[in-house]
N, C-alpha and C positions, 0 to 999 in steps of 0.2 A: 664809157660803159654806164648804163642804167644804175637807177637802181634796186630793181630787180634785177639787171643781171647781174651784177655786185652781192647781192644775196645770195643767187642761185651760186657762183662761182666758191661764197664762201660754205655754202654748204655741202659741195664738193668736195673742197680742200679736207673740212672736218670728217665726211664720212672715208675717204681714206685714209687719212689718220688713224681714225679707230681700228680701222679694219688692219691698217698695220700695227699698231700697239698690241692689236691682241695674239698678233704671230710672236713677236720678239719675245728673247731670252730677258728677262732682271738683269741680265748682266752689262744688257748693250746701251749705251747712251746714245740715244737720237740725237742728232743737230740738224735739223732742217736749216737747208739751202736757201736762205733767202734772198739772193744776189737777185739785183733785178728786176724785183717781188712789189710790186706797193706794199705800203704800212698798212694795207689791210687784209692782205693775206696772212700778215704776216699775228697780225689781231685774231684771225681765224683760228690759225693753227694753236694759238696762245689760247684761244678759251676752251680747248678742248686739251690743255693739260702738257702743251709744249713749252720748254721753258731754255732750249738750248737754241742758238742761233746763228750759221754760217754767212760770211759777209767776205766778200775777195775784193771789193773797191773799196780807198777810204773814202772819199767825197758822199759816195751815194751813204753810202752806214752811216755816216757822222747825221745825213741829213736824215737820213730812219731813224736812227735814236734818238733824234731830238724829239721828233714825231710820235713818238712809241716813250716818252719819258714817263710817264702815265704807270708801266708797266714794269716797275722798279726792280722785278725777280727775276727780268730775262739774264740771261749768259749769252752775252757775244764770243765768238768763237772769229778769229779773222784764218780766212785759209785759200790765199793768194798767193800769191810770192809779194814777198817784202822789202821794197826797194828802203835800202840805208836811211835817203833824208826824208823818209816816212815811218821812221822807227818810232819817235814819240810821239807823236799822234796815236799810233796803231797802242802804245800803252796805255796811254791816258782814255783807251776807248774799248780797249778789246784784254778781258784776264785771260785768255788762250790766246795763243798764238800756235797754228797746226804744223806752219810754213816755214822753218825754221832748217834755211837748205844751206848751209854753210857755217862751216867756223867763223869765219870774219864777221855773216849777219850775229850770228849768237856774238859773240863778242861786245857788236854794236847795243842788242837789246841786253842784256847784262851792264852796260854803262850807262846807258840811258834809263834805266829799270831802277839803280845804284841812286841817279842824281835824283829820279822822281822821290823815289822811296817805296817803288814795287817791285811785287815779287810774280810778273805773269809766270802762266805754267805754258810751258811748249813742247812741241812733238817736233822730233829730227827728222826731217824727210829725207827717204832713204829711196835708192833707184835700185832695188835688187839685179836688175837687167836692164844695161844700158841702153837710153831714150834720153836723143840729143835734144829733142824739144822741151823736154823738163829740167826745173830746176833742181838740186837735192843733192847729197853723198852718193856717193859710191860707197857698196861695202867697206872695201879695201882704206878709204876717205873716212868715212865715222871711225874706222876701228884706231886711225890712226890718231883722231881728233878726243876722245874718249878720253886722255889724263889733261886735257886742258878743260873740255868742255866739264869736266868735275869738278873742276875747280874756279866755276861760277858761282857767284855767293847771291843774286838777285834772281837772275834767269833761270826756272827751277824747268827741268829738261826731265820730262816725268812721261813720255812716251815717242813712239816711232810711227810717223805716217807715211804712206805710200799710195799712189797713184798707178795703175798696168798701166805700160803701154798701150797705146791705141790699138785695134784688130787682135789684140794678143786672145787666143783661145780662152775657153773655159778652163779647159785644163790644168794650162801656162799661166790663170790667173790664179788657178786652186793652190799651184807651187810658188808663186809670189807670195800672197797672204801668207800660205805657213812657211815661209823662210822668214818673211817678216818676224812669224810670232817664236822662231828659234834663231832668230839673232838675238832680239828680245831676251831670251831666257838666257845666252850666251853674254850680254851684256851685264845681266842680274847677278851671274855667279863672276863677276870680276871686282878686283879689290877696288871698289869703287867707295867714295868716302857720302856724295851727294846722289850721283846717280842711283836713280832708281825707276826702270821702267814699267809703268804699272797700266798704262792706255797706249792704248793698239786702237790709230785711227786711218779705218782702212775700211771700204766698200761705199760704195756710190751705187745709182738709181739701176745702173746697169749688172753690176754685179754683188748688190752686199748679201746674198745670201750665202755664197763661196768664201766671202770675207768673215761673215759670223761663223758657219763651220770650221774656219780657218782661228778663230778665238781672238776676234774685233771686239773692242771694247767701246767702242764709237765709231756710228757708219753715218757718212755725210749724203742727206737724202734731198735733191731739190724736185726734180721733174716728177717721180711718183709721190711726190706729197701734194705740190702743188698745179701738175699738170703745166701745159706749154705754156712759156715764159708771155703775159700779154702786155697790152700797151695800159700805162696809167689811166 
């Protein structure tokens, strides 16, 4: 890539940016997508006032932050599935954790969080309607995991993320989002000592504005921020 077309591309990025900030509610937290992304898209979206940052591979992020250290007030957000003997990497790199699809992983980052001496914040991924290709709970699974996973003293479990299924309707996505956001409130009124779910991360490129009606508190944006994923 030029560089002028390296310019022209980040002036792209930035003018839908703005043009999306100026729709969103205060209430919603942006995390741009940047999986994939050069460090200078990623530079882009950052001077026009982005400061939250999605990452689903560790290898590439580790070697973006190194890149982007410069930039000391971003927030990585990791929101992949998280394989067990990549748990302390992903802490020592990421204070979110979105992917948080099992007892056993929570378990894992809660020990390894304990011997660091952090406290990441995570979202429980939840499978409202079962979809074999994802990772996450089942309802019936969180609800039953809820008197252990409260009683993490590191791993602070402070929201619920969700993924539609693939082809799933408009509609079918509108009743996911708000089943998410009244398990959510179902979880809040339980005699919970830690738990406390306060971030709903839920709506992607395809669908967040169903997920924001639905009351997202964080919607993961890659391809309408940055446009189609290009080569370095």
């Amino acid at each position: 890539m030029t560089v002028s077309q390296s310019a022209d591309r980040a002036d792209a990025i930035q003018a839908r940016i703005r043009q999306l900030q100026a729709s969103l509610p205060e209430t919603v937290r942006l995390i741009a997508v940047s999986k994939r992304q050069p460090a200078s898209a990623v530079r882009a979206a950052y001077a026009v006032g982005l400061r939250d940052f999605g990452e689903s591979q560790l290898q590439e992020a580790i070697a973006k932050q190194a890149e982007l250290a410069d930039l000391s007030d971003i927030t990585w957000h990791f929101i992949g599935h998280l394989q067990s003997n990549k748990v302390r990497k992903a802490i020592k790199h990421f204070p979110w954790i979105h992917s948080v699809d099992s007892l056993k992983l929570a378990r894992r980052i809660d020990q390894i969080a304990a011997e660091l001496g952090a406290q990441p914040q995570g979202c429980l991924q939840v499978k409202i309607v079962p979809d074999p290709p994802k990772y996450g709970f089942s309802v019936s699974e969180l609800q039953a995991a809820l008197p252990e996973l409260d009683q993490l003293t590191h791993l602070r479990c402070v929201g619920l993320m969700t993924i539609p299924p693939l082809d799933t309707s408009p509609e079918g996505t509108r009743q996911i989002f708000e089943q998410v956001r009244a398990l959510a409130e179902e979880i809040n009124h339980g005699p919970w000592q830690r738990l406390r779910i306060s971030t709903l991360s839920m709506g992607m490129s395809g669908d967040y504005p169903l997920a924001i009606a639905a009351g997202a508190t964080m919607i993961r944006l890659g391809t309408t921020l940055f446009g189609d994923r290009q080569s370095r």
